[in-house]
Legacy VTK file of the C-alpha trace (Angstrom):
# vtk DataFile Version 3.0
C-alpha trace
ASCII
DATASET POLYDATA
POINTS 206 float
4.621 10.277 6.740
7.326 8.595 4.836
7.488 5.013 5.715
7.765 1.351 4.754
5.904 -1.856 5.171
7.711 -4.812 6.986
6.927 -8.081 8.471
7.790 -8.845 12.319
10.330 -11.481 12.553
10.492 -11.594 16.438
12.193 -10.077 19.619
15.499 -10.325 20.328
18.342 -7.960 22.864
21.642 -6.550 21.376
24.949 -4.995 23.021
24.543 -1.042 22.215
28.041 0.702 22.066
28.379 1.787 25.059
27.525 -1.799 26.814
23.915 -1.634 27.829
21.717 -4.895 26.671
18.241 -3.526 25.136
15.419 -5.301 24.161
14.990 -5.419 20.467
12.066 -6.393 17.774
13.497 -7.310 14.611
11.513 -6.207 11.100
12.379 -7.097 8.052
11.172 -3.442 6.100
10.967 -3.464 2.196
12.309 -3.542 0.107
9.273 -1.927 -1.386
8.346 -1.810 -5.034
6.507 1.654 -5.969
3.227 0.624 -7.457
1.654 4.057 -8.092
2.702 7.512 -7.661
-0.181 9.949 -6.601
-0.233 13.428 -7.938
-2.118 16.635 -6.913
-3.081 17.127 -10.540
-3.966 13.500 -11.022
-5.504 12.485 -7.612
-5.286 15.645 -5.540
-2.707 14.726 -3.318
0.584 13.207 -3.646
2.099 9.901 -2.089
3.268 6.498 -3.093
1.467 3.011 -3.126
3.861 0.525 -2.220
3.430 -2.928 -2.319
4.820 -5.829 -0.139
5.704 -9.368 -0.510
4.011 -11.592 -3.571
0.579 -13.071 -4.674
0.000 -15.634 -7.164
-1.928 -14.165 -10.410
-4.954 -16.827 -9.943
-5.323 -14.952 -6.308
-6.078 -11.488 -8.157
-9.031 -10.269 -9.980
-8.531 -9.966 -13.837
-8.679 -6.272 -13.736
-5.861 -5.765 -11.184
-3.377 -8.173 -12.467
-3.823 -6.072 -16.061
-2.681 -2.959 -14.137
0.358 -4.999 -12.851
1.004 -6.390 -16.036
0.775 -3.009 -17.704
3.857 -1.778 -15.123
5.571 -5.250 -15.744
5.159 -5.727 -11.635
4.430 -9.045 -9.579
1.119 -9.001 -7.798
1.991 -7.735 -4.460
0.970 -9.239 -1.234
-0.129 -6.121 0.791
-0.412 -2.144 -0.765
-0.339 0.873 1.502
-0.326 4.840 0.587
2.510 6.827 2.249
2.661 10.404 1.905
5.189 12.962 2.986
7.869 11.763 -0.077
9.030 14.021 -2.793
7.155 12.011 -5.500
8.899 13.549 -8.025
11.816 11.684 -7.297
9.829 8.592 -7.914
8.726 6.420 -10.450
6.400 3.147 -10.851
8.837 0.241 -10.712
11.367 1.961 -8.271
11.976 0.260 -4.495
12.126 1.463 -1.654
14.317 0.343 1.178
16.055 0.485 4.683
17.798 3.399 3.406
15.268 5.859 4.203
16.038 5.180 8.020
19.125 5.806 9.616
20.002 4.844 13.234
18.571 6.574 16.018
15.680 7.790 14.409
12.311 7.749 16.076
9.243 5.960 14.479
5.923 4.660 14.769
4.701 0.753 14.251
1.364 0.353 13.193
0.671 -3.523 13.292
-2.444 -5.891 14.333
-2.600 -7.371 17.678
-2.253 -11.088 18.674
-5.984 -12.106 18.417
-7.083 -14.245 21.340
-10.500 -15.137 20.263
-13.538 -15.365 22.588
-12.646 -14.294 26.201
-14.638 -13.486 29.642
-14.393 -10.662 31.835
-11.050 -11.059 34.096
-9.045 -11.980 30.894
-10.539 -8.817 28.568
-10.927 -6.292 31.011
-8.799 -7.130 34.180
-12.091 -7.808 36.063
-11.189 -9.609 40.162
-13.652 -11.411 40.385
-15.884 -12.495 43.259
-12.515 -13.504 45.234
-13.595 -15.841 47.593
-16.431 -18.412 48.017
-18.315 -16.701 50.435
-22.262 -16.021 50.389
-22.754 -19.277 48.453
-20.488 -18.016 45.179
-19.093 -22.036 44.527
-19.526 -21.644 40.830
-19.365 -17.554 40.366
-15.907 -17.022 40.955
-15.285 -15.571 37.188
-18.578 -14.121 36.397
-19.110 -10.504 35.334
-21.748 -9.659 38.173
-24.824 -7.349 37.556
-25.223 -5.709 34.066
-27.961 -3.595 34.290
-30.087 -1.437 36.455
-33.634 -2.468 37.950
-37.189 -1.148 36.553
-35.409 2.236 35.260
-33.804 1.911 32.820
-34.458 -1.513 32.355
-31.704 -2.411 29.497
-28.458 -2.664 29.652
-26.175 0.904 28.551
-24.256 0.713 25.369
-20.144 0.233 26.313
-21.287 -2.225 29.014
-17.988 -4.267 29.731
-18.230 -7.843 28.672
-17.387 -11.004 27.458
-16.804 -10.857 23.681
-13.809 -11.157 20.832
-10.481 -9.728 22.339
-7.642 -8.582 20.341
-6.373 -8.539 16.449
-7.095 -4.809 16.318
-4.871 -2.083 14.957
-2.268 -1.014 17.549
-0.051 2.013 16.976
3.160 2.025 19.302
5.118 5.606 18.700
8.564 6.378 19.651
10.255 3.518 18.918
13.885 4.265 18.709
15.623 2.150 15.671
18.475 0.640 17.036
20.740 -0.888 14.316
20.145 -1.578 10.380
21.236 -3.656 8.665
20.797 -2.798 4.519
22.024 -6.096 3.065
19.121 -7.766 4.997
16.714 -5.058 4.536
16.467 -5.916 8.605
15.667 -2.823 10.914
16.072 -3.264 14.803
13.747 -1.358 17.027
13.780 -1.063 21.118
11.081 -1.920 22.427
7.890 -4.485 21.312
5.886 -3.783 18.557
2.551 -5.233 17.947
1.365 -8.499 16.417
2.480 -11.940 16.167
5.947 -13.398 14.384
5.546 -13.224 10.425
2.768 -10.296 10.766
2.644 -7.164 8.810
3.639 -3.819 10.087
3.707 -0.335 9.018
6.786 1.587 10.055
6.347 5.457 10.057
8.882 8.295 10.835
LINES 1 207
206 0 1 2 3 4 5 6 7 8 9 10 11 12 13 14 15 16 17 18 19 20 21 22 23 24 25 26 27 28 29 30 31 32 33 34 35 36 37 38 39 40 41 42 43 44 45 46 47 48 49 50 51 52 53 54 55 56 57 58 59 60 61 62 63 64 65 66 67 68 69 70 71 72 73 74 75 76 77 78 79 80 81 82 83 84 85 86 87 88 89 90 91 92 93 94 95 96 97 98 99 100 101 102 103 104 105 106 107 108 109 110 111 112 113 114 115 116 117 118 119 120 121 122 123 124 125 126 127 128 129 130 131 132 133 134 135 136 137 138 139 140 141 142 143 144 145 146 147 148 149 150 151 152 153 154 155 156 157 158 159 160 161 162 163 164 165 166 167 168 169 170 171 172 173 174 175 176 177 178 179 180 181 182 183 184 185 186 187 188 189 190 191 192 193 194 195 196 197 198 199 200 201 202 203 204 205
């Protein structure tokens, strides 16, 4: 689908027209140099690579930064593949922009979530815990309980809920109404959260 890649700047509300105050995420999308265009005859499908933000040369294998240098681009931070655009209307140095949005359209935000490192049951799954100290529980009050089964089976089932790394995984939030743009800032305004932390990427999608 045709889309850009942004970074989150944060959360915000604004006035709409007619007076109501909405929530807001702000994302700065693009501008986006075209790195590549894809063809059917030369890669059997079409869409454009676009790259975001910039990486020193000493940060990128020989190889790549000769492609780069071949284009006369700056090593970009972050590339992504979007298809859906009329490539021929494209070439390799072009950018890509706001512009491709206009207010009140409806898109998706593909982002990572906030990682929260090692957690325990009630924190990663919502488990109650024992919820009192009865029965001698003084030091159980948090604990995940029985895991497994007796003699038969005698392991524990794949999928078991546990303990374990929580978040920083790829969350996709659709329908995300854009609420204002502004083009000199290359800053969209969406209602609604989006996921990830302040300064992380995000893919937005129409």
């Amino acid at each position: 689908m045709p889309g850009l890649i942004g970074k989150k700047i944060g959360m915000s509300n604004i006035f709409t027209d007619d007076g109501q105050l909405v929530p807001v995420t702000i994302i700065n999308a693009g501008p986006c140099p075209v790195l590549n265009v894809m063809t059917i005859e030369k890669n059997g499908y079409e869409a454009l690579q676009f790259g975001f933000g910039t990486r020193k040369e000493n940060r990128v294998s020989k190889p790549v930064l000769g492609q780069y240098k071949k284009q006369n681009l700056t090593p970009a931070q972050i590339v992504k593949e979007f298809r859906n655009f009329n490539v021929a209307d494209y070439k390799v140095g072009d950018s890509v922009g706001v512009e491709i949005f206009t207010q009140g359209d409806s898109v998706k935000v593909t982002g990572r979530s906030k990682g929260k490192g090692f957690q325990g049951v009630m924190r990663r799954h919502g488990f109650g815990g024992v919820g009192g100290t009865t029965h001698g529980q003084s030091d159980r009050l948090r604990a995940p309980g029985s895991i497994g089964a007796s003699s038969y089976p005698s392991r524990v089932f794949k999928g078991q809920r546990m303990a374990g790394r929580t978040g920083f995984e790829q969350v996709t939030v659709q329908n995300l109404k854009i609420v204002k743009i502004i083009p000199e800032k290359n800053i969209i305004m969406v209602k609604g959260a989006v996921p990830g932390a302040i300064n992380s990427i995000v893919e937005i999608n129409k």
